[in-house]
MDAnalysis code that builds the backbone (N, CA, C; Angstrom):
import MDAnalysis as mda
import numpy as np

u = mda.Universe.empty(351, n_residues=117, atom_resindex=np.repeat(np.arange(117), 3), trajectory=True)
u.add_TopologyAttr("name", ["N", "CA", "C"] * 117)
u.add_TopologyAttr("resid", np.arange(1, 118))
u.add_TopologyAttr("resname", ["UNK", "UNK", "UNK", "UNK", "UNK", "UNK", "UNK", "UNK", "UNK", "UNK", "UNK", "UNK", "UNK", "UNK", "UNK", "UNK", "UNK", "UNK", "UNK", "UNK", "UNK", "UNK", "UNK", "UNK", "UNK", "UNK", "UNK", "UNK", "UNK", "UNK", "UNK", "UNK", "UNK", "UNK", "UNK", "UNK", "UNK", "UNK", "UNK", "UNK", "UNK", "UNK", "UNK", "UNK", "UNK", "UNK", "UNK", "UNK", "UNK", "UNK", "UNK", "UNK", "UNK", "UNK", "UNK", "UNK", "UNK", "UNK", "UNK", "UNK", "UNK", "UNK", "UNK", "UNK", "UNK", "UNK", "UNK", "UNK", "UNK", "UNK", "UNK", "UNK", "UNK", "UNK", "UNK", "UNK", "UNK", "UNK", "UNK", "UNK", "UNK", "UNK", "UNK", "UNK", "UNK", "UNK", "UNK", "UNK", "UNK", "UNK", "UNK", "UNK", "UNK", "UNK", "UNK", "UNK", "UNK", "UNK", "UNK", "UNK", "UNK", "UNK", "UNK", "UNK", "UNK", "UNK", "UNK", "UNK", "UNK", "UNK", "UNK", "UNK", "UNK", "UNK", "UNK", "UNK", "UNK"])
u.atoms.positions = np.array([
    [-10.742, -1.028, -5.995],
    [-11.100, -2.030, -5.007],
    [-12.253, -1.471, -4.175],
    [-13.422, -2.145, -3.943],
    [-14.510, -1.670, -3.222],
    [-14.564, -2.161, -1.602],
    [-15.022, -1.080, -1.134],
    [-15.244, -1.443, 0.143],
    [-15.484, -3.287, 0.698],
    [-16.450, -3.207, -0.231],
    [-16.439, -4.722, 0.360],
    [-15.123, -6.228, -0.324],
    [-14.868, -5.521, -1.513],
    [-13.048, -6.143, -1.449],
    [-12.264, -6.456, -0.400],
    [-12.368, -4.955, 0.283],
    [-11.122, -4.574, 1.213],
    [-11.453, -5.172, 2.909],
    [-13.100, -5.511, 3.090],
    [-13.436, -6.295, 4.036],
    [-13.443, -7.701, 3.802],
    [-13.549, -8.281, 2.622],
    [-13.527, -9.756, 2.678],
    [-11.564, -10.305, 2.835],
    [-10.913, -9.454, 1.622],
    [-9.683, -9.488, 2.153],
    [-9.087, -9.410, 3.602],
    [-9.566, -8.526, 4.176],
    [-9.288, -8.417, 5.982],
    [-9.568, -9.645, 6.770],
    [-10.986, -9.849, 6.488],
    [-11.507, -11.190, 7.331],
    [-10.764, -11.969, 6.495],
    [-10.150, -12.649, 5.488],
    [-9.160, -13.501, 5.160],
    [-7.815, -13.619, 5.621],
    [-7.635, -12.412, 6.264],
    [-6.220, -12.541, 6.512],
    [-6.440, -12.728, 8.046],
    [-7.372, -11.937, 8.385],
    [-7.804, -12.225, 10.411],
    [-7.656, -14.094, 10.640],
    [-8.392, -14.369, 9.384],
    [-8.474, -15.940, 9.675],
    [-7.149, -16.709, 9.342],
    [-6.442, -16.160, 8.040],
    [-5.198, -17.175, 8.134],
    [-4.628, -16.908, 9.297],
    [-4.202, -15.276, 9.791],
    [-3.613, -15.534, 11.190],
    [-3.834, -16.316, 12.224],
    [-5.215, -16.342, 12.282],
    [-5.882, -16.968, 13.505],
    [-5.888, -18.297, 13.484],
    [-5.277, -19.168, 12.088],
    [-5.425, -20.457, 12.113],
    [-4.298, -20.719, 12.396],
    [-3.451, -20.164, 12.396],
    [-1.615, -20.618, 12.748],
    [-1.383, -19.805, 13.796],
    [-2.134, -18.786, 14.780],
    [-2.026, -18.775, 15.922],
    [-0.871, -17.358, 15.474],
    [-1.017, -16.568, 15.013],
    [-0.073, -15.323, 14.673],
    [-0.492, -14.203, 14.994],
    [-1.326, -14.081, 15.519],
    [-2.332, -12.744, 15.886],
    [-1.026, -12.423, 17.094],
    [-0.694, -12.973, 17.560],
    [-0.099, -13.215, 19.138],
    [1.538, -12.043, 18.496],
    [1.796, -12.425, 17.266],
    [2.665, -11.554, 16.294],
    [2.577, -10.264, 15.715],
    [1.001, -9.979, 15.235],
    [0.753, -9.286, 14.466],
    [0.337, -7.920, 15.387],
    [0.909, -7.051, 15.802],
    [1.002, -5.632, 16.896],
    [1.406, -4.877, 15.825],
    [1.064, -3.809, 15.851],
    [1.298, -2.765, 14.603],
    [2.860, -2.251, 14.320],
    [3.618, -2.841, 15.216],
    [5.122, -2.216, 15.206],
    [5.723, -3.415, 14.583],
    [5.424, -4.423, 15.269],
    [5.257, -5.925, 14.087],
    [4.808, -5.588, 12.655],
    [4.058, -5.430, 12.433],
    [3.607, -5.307, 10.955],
    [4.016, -4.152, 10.236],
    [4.061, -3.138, 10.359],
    [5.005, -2.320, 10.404],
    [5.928, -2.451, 9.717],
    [6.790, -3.048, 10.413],
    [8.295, -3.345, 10.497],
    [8.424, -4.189, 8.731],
    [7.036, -5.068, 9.181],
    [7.103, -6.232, 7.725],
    [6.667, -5.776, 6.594],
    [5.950, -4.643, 6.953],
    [5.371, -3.761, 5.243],
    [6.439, -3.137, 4.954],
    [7.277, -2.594, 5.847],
    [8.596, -1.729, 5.496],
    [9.820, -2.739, 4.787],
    [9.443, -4.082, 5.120],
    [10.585, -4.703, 4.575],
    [10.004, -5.306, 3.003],
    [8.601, -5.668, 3.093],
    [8.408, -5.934, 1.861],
    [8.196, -4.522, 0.564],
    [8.062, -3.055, 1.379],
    [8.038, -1.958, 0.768],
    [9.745, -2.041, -0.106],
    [10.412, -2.201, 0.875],
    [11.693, -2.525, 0.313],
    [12.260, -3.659, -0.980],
    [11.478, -5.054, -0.797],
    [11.682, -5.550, -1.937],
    [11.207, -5.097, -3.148],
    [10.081, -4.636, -3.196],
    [9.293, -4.219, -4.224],
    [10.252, -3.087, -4.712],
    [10.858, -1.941, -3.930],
    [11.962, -1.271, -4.332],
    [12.730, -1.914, -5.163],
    [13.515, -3.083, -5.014],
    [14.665, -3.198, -5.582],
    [14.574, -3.821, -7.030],
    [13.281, -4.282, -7.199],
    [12.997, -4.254, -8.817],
    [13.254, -3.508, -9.852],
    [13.041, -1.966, -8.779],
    [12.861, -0.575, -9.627],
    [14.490, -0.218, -9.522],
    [15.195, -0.978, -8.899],
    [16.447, -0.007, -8.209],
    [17.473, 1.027, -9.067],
    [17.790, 0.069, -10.888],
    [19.016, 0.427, -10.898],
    [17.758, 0.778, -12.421],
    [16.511, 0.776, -12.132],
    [15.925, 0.772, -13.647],
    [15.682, 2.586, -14.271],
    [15.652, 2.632, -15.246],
    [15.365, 4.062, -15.980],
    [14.145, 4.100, -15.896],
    [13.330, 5.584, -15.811],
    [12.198, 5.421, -15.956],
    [11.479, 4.771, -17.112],
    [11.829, 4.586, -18.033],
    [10.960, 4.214, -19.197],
    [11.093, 2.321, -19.075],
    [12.836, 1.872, -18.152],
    [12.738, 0.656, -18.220],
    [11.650, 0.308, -16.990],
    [11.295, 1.135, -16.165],
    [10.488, 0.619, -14.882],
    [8.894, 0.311, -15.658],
    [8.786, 1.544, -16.690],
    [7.064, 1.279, -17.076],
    [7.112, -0.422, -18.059],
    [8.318, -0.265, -18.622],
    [7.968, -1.931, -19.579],
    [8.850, -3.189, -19.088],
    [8.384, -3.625, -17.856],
    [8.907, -4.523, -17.346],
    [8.832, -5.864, -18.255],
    [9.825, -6.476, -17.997],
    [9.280, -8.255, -18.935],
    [8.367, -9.021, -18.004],
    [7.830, -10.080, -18.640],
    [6.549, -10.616, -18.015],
    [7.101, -11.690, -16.803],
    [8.298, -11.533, -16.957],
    [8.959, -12.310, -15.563],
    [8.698, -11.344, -14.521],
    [9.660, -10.084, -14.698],
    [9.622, -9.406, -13.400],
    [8.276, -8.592, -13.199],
    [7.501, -8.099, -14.234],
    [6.285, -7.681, -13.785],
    [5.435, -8.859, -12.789],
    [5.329, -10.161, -12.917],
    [5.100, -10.808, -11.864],
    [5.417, -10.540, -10.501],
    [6.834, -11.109, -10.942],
    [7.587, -10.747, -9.263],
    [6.914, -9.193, -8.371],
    [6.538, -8.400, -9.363],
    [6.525, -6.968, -9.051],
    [5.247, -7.062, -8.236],
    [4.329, -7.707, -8.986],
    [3.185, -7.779, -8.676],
    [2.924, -8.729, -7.438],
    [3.480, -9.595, -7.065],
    [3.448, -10.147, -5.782],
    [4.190, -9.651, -4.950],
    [5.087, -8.623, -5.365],
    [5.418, -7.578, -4.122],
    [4.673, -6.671, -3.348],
    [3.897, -6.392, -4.347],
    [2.689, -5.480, -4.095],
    [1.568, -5.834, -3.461],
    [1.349, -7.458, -3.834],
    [0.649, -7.856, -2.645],
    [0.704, -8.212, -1.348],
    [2.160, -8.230, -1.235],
    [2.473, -8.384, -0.291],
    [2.067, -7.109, 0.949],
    [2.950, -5.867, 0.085],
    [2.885, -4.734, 0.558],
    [1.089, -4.762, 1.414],
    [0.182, -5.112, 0.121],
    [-1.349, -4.808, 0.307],
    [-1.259, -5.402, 1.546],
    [-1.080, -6.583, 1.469],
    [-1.828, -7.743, 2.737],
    [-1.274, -7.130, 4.094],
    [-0.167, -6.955, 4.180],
    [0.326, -6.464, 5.458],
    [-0.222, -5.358, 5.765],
    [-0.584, -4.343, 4.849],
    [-1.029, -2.864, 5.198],
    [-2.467, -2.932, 5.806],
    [-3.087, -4.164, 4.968],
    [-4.505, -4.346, 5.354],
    [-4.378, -4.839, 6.316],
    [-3.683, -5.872, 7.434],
    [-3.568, -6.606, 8.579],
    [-3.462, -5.296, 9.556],
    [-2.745, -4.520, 9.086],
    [-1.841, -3.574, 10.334],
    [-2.981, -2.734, 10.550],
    [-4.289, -2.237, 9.068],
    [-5.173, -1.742, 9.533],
    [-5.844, -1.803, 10.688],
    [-6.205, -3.582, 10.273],
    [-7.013, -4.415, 11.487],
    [-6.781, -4.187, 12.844],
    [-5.859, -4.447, 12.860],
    [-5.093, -4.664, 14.152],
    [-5.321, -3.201, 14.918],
    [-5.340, -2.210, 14.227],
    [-5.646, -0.709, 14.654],
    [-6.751, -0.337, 14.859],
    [-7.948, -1.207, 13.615],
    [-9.048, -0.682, 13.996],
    [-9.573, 0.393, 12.636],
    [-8.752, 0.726, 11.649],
    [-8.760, 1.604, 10.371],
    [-9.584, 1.623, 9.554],
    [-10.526, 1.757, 8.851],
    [-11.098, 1.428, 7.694],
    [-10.207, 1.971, 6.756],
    [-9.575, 1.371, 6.317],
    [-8.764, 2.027, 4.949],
    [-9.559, 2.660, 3.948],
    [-10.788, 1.921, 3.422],
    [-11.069, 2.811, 2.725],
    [-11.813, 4.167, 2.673],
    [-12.232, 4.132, 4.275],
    [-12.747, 5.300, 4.432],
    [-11.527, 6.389, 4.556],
    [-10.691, 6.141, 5.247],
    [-9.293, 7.156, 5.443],
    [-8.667, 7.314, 4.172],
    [-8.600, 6.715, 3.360],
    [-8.340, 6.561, 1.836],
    [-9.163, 7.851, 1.226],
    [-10.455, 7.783, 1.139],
    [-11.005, 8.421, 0.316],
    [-11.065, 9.796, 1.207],
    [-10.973, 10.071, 2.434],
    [-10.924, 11.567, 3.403],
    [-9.425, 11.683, 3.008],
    [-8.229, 11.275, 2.610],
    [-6.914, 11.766, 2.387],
    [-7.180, 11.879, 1.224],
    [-7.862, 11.529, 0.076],
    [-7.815, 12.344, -1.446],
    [-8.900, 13.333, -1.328],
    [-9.459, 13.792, 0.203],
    [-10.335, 14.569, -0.398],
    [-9.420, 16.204, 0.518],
    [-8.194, 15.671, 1.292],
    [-7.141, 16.361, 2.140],
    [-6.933, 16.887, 0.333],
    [-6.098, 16.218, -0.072],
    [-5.191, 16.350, -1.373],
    [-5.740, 17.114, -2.302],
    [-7.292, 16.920, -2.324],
    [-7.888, 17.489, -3.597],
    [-7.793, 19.383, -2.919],
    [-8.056, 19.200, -1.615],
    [-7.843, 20.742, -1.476],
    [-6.827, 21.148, -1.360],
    [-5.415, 20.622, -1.305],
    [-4.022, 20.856, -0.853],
    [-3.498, 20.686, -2.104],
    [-3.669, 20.360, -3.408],
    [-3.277, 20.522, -4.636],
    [-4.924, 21.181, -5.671],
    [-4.978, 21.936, -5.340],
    [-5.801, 22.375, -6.412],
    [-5.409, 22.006, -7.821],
    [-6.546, 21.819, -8.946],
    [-6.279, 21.557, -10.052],
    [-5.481, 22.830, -10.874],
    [-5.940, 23.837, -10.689],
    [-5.620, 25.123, -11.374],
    [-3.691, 25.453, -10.510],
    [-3.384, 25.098, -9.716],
    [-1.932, 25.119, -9.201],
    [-1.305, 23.761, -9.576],
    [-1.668, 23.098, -9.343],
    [-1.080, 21.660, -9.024],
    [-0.568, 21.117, -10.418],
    [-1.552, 21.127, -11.298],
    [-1.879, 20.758, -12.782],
    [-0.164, 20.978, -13.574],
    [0.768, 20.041, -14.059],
    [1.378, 19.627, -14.581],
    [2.771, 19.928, -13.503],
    [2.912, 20.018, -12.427],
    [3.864, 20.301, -11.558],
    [4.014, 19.330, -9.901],
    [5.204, 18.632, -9.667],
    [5.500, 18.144, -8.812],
    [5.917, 18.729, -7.372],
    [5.709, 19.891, -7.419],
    [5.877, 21.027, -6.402],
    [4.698, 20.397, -5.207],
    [5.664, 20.253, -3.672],
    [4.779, 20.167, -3.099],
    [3.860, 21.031, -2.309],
    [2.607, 20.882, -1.941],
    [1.536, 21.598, -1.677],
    [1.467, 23.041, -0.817],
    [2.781, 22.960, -0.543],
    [3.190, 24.245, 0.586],
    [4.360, 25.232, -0.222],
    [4.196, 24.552, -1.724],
    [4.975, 25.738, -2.326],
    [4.542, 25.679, -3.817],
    [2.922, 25.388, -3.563],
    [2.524, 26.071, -5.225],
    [2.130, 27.281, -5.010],
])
């Protein structure tokens, strides 16, 4: 997703809020609260699944899955707003945290986290 994705999406969502008068809602402990609950549905797709059943979903629930996820997106991108964030700039400075906090030569085929490779 490119920078300018992630700004036309924003100003889309500034405006649906702003046309139904929800801004007055949308405070980061508010939104928050609603990415954590839709973080949660998107969970329960995966809940009781094996790993190999989570990668080949049927084309029913890979849907569902997938509008969980947007959900997740839209709210995360609102809560940005509302803060002031560029996601994708903080995005790309936290993989560049990661790239030095997992080196390739440690990191490379191991789930060990970064304070005990």
């Amino acid at each position: 997703m490119s920078d300018d994705s992630l700004i036309r999406l924003r100003d889309a969502l500034r405006a649906f809020a702003e046309e139904r008068d929800w801004a007055q809602f949308h405070n980061p402990k508010n939104l928050a609260m609603a990415l954590t609950g839709e973080v949660g549905e998107l969970v329960e797709h995966f809940q009781w699944l094996s790993a190999e059943q989570s990668a080949a979903l049927d084309p029913a629930t890979r849907r569902e899955v997938a509008l969980e996820m947007a959900d997740v997106l839209l709210y995360l991108v609102r809560m940005a707003d509302t803060l002031g964030i560029d996601l994708a700039e903080v995005a790309g400075a936290k993989l560049a945290i990661n790239a030095e906090r997992y080196p390739v030569e440690r990191a490379r085929g191991t789930s060990k986290k970064y304070d005990r490779l």
